[in-house]
Backbone as XML, in Angstrom:
<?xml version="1.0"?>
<chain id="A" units="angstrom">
  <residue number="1" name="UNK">
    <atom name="N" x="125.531" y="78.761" z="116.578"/>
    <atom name="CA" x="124.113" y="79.010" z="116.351"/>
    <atom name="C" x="123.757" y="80.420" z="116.812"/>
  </residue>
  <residue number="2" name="UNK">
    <atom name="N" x="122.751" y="81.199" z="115.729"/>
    <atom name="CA" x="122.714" y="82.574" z="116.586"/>
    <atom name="C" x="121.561" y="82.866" z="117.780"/>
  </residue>
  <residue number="3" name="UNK">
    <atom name="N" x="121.543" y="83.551" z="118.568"/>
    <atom name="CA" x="121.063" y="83.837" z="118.806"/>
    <atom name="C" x="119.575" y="84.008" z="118.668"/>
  </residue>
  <residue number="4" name="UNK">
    <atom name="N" x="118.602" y="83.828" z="119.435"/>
    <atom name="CA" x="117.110" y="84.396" z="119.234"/>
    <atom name="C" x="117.129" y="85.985" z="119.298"/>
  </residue>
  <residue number="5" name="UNK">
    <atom name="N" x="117.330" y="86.490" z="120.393"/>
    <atom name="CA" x="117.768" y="87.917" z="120.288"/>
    <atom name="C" x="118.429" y="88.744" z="119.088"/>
  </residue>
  <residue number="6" name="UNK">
    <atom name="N" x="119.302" y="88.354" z="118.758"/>
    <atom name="CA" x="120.253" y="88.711" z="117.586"/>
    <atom name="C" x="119.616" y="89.253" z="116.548"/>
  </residue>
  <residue number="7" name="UNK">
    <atom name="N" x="118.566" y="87.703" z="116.072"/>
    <atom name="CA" x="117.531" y="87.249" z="114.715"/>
    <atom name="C" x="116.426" y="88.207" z="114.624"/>
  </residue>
  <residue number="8" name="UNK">
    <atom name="N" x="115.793" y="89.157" z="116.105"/>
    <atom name="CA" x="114.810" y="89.630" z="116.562"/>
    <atom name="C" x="115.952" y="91.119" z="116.460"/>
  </residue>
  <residue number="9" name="UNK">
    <atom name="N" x="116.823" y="91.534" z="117.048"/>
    <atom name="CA" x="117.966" y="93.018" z="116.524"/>
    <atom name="C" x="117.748" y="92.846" z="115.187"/>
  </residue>
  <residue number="10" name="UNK">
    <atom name="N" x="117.889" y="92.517" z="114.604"/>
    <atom name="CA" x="118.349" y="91.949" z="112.959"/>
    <atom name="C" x="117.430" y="92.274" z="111.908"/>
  </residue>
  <residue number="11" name="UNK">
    <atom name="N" x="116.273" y="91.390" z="112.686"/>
    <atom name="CA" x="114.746" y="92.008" z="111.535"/>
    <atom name="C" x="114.744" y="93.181" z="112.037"/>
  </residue>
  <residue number="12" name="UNK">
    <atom name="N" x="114.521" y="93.358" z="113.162"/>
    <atom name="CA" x="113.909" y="94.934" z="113.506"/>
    <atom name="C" x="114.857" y="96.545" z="112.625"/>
  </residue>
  <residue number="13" name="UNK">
    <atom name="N" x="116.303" y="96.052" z="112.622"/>
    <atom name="CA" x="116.352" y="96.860" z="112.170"/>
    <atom name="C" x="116.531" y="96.846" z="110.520"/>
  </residue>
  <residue number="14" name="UNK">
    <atom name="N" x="116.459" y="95.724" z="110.179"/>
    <atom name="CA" x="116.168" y="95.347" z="108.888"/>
    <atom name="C" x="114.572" y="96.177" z="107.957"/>
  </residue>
  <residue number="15" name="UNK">
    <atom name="N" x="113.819" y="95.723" z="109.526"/>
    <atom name="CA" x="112.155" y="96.904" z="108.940"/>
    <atom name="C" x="112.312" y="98.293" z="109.250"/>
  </residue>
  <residue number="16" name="UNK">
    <atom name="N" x="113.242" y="98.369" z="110.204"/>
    <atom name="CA" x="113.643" y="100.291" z="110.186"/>
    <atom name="C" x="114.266" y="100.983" z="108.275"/>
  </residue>
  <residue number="17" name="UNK">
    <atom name="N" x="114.712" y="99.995" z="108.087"/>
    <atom name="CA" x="116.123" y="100.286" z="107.313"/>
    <atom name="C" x="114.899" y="100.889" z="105.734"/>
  </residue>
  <residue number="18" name="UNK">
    <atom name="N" x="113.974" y="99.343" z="105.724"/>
    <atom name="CA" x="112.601" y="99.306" z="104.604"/>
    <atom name="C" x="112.024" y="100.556" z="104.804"/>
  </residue>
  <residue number="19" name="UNK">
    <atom name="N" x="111.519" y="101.371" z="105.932"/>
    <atom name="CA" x="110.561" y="101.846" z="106.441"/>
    <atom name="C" x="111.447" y="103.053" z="105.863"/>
  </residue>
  <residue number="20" name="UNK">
    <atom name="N" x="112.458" y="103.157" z="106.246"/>
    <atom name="CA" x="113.157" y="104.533" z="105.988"/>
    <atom name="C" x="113.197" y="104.691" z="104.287"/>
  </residue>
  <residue number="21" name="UNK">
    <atom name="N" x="112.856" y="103.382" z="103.297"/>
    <atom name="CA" x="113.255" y="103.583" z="102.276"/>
    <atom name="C" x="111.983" y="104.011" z="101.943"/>
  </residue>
  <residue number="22" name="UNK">
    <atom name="N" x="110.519" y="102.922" z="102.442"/>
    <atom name="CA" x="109.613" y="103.325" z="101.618"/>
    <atom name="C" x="108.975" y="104.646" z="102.042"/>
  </residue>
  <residue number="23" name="UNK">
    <atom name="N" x="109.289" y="105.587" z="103.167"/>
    <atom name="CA" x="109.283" y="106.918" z="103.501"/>
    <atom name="C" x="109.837" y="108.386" z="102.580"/>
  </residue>
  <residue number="24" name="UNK">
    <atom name="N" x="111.033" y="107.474" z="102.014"/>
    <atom name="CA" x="111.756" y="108.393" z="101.027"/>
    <atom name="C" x="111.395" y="107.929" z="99.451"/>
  </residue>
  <residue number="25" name="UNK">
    <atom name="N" x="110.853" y="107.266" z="99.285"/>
    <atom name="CA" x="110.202" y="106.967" z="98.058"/>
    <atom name="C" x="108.773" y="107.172" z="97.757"/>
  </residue>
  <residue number="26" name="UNK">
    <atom name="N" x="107.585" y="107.505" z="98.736"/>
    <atom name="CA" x="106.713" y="108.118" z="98.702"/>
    <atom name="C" x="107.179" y="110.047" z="98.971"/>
  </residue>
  <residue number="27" name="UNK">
    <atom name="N" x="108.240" y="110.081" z="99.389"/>
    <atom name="CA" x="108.639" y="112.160" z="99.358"/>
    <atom name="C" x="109.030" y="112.249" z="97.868"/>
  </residue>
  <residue number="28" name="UNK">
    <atom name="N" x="109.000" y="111.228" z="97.526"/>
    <atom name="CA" x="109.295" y="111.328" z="95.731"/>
    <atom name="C" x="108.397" y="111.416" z="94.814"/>
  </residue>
  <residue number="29" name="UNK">
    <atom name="N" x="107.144" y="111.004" z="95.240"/>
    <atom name="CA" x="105.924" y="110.777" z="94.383"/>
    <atom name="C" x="105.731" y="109.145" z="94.331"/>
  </residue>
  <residue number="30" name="UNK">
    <atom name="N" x="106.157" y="108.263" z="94.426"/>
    <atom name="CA" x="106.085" y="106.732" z="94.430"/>
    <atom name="C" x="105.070" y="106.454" z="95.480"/>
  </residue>
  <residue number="31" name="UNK">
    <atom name="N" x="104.256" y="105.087" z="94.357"/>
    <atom name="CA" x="102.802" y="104.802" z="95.211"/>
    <atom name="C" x="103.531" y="103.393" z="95.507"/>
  </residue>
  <residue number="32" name="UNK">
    <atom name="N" x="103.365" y="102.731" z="96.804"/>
    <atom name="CA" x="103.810" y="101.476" z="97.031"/>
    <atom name="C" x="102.848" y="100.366" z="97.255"/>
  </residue>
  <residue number="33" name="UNK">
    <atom name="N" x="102.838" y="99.616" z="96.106"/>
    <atom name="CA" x="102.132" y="98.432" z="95.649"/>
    <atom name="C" x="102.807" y="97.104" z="96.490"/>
  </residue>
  <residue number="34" name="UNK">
    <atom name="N" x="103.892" y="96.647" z="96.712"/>
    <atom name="CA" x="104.034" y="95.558" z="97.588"/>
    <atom name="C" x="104.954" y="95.764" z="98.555"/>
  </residue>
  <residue number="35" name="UNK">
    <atom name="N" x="105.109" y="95.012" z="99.737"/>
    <atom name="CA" x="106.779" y="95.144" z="100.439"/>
    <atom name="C" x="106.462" y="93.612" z="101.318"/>
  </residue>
  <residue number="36" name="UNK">
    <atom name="N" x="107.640" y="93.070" z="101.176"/>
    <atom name="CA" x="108.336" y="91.758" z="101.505"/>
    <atom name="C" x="107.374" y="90.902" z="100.489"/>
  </residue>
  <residue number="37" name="UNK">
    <atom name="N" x="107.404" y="91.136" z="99.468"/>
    <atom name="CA" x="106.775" y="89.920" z="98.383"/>
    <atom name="C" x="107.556" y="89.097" z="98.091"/>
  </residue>
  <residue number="38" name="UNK">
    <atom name="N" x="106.937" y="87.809" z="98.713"/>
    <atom name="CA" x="108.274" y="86.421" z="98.344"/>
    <atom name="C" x="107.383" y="85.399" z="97.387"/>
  </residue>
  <residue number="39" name="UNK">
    <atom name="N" x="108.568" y="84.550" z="97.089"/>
    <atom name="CA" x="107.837" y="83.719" z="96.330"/>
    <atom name="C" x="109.076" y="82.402" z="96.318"/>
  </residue>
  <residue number="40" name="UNK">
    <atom name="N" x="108.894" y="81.168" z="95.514"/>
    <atom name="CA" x="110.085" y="80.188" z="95.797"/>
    <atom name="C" x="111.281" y="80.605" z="95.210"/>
  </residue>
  <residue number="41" name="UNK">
    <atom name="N" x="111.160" y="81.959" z="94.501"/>
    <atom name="CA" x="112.346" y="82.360" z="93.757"/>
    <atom name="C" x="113.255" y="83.689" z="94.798"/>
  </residue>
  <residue number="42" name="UNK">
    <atom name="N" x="112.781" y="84.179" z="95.610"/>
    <atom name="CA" x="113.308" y="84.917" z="96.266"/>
    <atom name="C" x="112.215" y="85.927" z="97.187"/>
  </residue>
  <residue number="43" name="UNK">
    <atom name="N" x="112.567" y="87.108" z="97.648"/>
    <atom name="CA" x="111.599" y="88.170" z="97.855"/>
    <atom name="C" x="112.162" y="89.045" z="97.200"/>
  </residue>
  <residue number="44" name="UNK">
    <atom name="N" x="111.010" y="90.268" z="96.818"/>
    <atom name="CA" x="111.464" y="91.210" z="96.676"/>
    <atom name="C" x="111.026" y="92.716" z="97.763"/>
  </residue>
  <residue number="45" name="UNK">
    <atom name="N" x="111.874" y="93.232" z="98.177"/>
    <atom name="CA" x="111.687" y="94.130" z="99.413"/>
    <atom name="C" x="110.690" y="95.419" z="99.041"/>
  </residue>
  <residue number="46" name="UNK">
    <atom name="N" x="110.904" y="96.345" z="98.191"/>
    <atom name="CA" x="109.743" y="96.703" z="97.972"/>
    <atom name="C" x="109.688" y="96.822" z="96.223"/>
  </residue>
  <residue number="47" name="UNK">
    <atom name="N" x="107.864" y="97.267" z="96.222"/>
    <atom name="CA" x="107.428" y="96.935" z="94.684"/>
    <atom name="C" x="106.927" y="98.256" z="94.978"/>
  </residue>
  <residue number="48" name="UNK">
    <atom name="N" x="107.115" y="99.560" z="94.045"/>
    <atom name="CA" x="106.803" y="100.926" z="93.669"/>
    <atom name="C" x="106.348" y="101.241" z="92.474"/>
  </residue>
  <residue number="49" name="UNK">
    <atom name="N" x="105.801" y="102.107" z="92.615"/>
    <atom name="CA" x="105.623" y="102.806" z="91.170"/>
    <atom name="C" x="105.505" y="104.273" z="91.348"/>
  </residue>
  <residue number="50" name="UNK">
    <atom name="N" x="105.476" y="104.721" z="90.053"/>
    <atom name="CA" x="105.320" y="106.181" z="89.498"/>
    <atom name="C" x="105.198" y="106.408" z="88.313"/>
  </residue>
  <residue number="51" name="UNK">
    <atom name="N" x="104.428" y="107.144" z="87.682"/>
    <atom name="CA" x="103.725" y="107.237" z="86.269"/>
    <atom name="C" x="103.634" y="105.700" z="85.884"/>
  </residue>
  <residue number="52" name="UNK">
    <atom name="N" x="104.333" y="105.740" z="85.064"/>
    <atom name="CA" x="104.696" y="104.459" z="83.886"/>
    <atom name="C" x="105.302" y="103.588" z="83.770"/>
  </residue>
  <residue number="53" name="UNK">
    <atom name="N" x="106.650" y="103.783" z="85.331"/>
    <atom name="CA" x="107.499" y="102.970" z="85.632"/>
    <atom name="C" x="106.804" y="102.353" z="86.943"/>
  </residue>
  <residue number="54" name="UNK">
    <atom name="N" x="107.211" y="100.521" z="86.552"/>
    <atom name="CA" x="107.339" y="99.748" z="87.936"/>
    <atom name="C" x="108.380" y="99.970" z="88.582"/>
  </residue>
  <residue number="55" name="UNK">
    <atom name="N" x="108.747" y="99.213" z="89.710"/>
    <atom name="CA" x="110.513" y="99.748" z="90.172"/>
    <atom name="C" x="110.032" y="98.434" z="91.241"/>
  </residue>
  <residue number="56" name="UNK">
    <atom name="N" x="110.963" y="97.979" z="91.100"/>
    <atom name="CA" x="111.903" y="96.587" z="92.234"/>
    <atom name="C" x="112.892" y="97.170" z="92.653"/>
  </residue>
  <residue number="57" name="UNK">
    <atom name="N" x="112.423" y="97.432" z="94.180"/>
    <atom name="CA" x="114.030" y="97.908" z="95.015"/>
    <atom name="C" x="114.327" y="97.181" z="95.832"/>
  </residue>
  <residue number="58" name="UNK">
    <atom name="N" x="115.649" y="96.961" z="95.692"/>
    <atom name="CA" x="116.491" y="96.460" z="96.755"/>
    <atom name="C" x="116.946" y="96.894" z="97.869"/>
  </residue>
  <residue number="59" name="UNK">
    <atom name="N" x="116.230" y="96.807" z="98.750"/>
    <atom name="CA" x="116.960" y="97.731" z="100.384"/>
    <atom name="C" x="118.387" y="96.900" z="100.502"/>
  </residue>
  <residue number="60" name="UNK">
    <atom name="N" x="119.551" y="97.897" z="101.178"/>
    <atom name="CA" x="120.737" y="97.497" z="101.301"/>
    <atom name="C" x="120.662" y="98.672" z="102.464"/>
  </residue>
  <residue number="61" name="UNK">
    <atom name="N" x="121.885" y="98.081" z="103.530"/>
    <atom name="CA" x="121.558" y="98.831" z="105.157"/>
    <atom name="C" x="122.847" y="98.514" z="105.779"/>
  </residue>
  <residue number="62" name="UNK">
    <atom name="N" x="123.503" y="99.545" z="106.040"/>
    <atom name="CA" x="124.787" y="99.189" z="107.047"/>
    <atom name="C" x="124.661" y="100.270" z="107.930"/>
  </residue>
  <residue number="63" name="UNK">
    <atom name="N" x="124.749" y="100.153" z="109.444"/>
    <atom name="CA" x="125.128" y="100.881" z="110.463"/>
    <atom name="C" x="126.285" y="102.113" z="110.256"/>
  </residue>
  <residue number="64" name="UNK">
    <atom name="N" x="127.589" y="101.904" z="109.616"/>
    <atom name="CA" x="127.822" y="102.886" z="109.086"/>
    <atom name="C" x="128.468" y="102.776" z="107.661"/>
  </residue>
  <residue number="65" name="UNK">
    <atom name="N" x="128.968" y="103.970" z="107.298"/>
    <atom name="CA" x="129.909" y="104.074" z="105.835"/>
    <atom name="C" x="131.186" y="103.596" z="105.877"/>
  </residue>
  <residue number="66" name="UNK">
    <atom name="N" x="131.998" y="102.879" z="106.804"/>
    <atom name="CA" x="132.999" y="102.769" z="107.502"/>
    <atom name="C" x="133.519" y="101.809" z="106.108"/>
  </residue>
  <residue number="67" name="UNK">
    <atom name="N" x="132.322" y="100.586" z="106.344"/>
    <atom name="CA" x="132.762" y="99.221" z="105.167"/>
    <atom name="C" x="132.557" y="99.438" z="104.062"/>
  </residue>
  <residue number="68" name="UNK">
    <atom name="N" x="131.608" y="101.211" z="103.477"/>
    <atom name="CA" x="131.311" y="100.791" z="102.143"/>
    <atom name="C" x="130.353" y="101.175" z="101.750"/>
  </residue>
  <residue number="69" name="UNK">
    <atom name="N" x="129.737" y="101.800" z="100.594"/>
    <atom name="CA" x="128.170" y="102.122" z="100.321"/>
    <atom name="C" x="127.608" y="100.620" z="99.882"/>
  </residue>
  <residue number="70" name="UNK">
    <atom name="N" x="126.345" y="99.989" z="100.984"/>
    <atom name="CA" x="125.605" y="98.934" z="101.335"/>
    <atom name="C" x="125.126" y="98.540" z="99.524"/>
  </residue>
  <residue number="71" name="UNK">
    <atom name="N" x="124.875" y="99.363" z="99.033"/>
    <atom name="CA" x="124.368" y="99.132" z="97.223"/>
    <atom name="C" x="125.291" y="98.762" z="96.418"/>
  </residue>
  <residue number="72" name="UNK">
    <atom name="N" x="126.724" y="98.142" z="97.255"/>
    <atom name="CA" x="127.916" y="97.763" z="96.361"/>
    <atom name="C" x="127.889" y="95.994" z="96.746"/>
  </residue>
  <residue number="73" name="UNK">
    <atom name="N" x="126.478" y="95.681" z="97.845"/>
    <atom name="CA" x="126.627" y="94.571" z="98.196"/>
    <atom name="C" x="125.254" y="93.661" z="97.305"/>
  </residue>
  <residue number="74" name="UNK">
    <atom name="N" x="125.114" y="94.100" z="96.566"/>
    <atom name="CA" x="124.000" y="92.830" z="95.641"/>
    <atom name="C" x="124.708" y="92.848" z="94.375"/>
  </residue>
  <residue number="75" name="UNK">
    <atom name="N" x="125.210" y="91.338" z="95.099"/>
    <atom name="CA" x="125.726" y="90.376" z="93.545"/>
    <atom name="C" x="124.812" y="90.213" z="93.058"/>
  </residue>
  <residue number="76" name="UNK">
    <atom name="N" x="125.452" y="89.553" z="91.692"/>
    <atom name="CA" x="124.923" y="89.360" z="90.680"/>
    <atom name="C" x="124.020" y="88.031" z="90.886"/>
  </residue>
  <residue number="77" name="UNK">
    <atom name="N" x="124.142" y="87.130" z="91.565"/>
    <atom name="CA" x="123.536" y="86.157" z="92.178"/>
    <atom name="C" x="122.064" y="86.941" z="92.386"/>
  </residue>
  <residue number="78" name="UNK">
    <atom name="N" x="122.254" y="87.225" z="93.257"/>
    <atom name="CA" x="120.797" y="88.776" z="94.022"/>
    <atom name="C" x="120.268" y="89.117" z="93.090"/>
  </residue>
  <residue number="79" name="UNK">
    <atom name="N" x="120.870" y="89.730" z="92.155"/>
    <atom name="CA" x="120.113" y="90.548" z="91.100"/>
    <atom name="C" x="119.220" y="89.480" z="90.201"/>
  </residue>
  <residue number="80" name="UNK">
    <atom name="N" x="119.798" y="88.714" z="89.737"/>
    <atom name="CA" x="118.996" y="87.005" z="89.382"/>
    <atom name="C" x="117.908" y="86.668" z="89.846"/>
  </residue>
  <residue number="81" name="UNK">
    <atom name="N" x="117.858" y="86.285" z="91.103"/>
    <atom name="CA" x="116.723" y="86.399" z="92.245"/>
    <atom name="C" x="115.429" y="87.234" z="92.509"/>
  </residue>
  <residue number="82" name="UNK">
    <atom name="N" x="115.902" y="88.711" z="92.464"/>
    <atom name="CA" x="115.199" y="89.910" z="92.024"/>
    <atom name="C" x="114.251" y="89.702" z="90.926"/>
  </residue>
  <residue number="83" name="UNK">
    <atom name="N" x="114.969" y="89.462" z="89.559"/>
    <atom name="CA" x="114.568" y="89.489" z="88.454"/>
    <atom name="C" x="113.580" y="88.220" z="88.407"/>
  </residue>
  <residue number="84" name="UNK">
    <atom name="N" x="113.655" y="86.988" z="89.164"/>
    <atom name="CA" x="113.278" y="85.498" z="88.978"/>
    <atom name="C" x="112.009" y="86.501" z="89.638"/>
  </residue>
  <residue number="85" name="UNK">
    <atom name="N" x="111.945" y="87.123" z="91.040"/>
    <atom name="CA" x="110.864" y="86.841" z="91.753"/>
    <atom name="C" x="109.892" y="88.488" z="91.056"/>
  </residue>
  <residue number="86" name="UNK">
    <atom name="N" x="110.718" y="89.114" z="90.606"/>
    <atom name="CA" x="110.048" y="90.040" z="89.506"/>
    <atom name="C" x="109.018" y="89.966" z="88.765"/>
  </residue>
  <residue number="87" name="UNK">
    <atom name="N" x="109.603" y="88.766" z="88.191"/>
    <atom name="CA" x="108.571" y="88.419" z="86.592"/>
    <atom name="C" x="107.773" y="87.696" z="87.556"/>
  </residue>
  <residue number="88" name="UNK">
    <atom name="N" x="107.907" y="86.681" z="88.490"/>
    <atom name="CA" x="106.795" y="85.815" z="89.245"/>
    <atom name="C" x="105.671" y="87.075" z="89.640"/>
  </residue>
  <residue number="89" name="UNK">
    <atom name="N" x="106.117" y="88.245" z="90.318"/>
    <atom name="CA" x="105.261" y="89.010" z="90.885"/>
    <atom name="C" x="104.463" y="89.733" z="89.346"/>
  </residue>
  <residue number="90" name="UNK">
    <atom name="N" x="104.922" y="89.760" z="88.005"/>
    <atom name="CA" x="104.617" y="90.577" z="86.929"/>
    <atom name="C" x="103.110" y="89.518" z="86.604"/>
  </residue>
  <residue number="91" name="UNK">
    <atom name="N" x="103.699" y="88.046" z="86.631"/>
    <atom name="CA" x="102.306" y="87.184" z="86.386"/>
    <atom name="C" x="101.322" y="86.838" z="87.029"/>
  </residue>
  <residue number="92" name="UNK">
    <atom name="N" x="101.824" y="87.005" z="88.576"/>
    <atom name="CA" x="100.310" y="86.964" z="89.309"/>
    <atom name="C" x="99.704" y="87.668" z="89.727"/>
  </residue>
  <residue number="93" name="UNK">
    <atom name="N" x="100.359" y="88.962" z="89.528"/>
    <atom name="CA" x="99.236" y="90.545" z="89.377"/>
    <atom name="C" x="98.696" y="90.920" z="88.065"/>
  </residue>
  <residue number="94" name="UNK">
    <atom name="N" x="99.026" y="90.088" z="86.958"/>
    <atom name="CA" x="98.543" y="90.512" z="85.598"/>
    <atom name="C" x="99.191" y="92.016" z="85.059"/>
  </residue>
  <residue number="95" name="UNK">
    <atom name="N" x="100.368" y="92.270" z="85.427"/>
    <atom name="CA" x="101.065" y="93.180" z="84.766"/>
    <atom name="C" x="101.612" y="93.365" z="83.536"/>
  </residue>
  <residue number="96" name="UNK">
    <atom name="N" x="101.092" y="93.984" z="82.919"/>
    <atom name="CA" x="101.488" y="94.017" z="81.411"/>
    <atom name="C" x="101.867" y="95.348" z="80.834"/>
  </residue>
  <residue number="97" name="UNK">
    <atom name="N" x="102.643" y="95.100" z="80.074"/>
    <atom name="CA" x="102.656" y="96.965" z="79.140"/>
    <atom name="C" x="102.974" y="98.265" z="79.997"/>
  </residue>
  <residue number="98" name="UNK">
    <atom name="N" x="104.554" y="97.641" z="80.900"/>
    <atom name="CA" x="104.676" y="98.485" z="81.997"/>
    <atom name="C" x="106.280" y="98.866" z="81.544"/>
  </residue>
  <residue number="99" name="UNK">
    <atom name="N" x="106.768" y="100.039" z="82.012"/>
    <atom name="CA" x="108.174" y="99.937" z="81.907"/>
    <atom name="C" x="108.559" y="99.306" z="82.955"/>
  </residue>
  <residue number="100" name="UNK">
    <atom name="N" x="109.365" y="98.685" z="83.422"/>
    <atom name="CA" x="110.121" y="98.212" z="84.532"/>
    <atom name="C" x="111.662" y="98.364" z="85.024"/>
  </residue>
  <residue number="101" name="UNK">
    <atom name="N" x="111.864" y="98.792" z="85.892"/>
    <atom name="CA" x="113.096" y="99.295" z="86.076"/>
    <atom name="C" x="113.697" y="98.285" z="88.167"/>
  </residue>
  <residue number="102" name="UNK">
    <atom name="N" x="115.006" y="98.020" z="87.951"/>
    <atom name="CA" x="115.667" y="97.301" z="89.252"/>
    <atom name="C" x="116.423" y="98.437" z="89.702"/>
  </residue>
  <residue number="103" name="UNK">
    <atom name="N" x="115.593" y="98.645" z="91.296"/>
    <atom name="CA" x="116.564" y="100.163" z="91.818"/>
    <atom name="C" x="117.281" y="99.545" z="93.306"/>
  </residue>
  <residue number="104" name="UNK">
    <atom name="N" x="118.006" y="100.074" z="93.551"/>
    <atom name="CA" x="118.755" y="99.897" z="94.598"/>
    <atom name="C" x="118.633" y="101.232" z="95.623"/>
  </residue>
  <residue number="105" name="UNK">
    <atom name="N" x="118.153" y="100.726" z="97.027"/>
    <atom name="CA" x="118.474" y="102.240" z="97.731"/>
    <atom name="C" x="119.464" y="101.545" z="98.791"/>
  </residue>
  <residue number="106" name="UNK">
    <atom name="N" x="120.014" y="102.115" z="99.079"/>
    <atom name="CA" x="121.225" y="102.314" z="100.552"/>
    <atom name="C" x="120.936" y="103.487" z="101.726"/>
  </residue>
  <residue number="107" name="UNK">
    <atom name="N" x="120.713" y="102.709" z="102.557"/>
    <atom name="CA" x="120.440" y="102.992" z="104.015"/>
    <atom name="C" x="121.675" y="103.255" z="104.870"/>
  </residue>
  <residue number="108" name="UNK">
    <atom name="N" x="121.787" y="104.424" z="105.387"/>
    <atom name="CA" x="123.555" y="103.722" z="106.396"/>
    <atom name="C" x="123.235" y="104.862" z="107.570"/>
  </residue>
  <residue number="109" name="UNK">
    <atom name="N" x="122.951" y="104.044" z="108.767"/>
    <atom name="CA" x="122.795" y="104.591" z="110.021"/>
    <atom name="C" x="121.203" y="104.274" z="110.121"/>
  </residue>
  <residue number="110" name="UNK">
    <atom name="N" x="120.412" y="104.906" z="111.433"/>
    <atom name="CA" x="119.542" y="103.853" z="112.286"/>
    <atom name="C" x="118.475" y="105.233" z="112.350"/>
  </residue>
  <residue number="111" name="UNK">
    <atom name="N" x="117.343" y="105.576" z="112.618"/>
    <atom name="CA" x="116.449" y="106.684" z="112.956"/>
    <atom name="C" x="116.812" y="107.540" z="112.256"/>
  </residue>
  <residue number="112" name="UNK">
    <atom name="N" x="116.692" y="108.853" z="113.013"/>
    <atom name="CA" x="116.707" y="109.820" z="112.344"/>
    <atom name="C" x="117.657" y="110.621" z="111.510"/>
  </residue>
  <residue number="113" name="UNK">
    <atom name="N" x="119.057" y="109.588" z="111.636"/>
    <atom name="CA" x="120.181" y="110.191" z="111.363"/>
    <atom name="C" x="120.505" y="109.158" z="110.389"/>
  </residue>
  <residue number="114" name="UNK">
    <atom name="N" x="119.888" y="108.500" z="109.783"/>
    <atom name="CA" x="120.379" y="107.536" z="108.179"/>
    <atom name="C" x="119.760" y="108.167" z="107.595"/>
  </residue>
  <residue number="115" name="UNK">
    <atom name="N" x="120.546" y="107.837" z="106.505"/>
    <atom name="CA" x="121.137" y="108.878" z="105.237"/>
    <atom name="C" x="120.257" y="107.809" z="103.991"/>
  </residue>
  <residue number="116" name="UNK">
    <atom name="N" x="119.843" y="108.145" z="103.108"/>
    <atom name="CA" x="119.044" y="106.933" z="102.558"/>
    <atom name="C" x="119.834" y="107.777" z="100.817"/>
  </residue>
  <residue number="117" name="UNK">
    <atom name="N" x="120.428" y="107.059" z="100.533"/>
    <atom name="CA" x="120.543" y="106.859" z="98.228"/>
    <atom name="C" x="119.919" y="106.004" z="97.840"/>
  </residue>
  <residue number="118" name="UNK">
    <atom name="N" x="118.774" y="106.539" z="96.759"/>
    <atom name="CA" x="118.135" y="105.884" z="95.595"/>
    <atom name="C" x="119.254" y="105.742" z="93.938"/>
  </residue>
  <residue number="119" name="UNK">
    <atom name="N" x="119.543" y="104.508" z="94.239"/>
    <atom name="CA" x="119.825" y="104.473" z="92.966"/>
    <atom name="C" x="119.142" y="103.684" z="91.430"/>
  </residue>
  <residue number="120" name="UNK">
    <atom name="N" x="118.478" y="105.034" z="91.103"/>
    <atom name="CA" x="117.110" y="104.193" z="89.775"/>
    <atom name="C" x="118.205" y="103.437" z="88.937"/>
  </residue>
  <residue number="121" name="UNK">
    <atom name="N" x="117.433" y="102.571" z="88.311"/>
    <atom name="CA" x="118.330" y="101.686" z="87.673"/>
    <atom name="C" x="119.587" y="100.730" z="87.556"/>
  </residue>
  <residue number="122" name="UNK">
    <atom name="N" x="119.583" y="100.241" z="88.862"/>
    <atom name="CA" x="120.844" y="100.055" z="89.479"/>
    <atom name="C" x="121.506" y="98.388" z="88.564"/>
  </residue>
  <residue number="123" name="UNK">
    <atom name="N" x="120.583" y="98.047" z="88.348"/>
    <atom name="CA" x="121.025" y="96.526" z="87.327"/>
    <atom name="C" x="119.440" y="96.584" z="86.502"/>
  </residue>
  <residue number="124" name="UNK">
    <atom name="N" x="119.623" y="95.595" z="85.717"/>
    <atom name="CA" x="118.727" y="95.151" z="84.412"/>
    <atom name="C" x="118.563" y="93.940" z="84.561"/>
  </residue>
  <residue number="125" name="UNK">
    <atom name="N" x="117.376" y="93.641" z="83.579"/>
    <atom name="CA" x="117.399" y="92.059" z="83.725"/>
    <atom name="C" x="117.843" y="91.253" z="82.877"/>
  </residue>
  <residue number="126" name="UNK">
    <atom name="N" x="118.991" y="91.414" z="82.415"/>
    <atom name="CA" x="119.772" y="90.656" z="81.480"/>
    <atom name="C" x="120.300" y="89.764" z="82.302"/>
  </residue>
  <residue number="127" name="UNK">
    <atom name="N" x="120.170" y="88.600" z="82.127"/>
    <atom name="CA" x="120.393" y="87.288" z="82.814"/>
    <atom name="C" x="121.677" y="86.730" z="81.921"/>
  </residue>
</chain>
């Protein structure tokens, strides 16, 4: 069983990891419309935009590069999920006539010294 402590390390740096993304996605021009939007189909971590495009990103976060760039870790399972809690979030904001795009950013390291990749378009919603 884990820890209480652990669960409490875990989120915290789980909201560092968000914070660092939605920091580098507003130095981009991106206005941020939701973050931790859940629903019975999943969450989605943050909901962005810019011009014409929506964008569903997936935060992905590893301490270091040692295991891997963190955006090589959402299966296809995930991406499903994304897309389920996507369209849920598209109908109960009344979103219509939008482009929509699934981005992936990768986080790797903690404060001031993680390194953050946006990758636009990282999967589709072809189910």
């Amino acid at each position: 069983m884990e820890r209480e402590g652990a669960k409490v390390e875990r989120k915290q740096w789980g909201d560092e990891g968000e914070a660092a993304a939605v920091r580098f996605l507003e130095s981009q021009g991106y206005r941020i419309r939701a973050r931790n939007y859940a629903c019975r189909h999943g969450e989605l971590d943050v909901v962005a935009e810019r011009g014409d495009v929506l964008c569903f990103v997936e935060v992905r976060m590893r301490s270091t590069a040692a295991w891997g760039d963190p955006s090589q870790t959402v299966s296809f399972a995930k991406q499903r999920r994304v897309v389920k809690t996507a369209l849920h979030y598209l109908g109960t904001h009344g979103v219509r006539d939008r482009m929509l795009r699934f981005d992936v950013i990768s986080v790797v390291g903690r404060g001031e010294r993680a390194t953050v990749e946006h990758l636009p378009g990282a999967f589709d919603a072809g189910m």
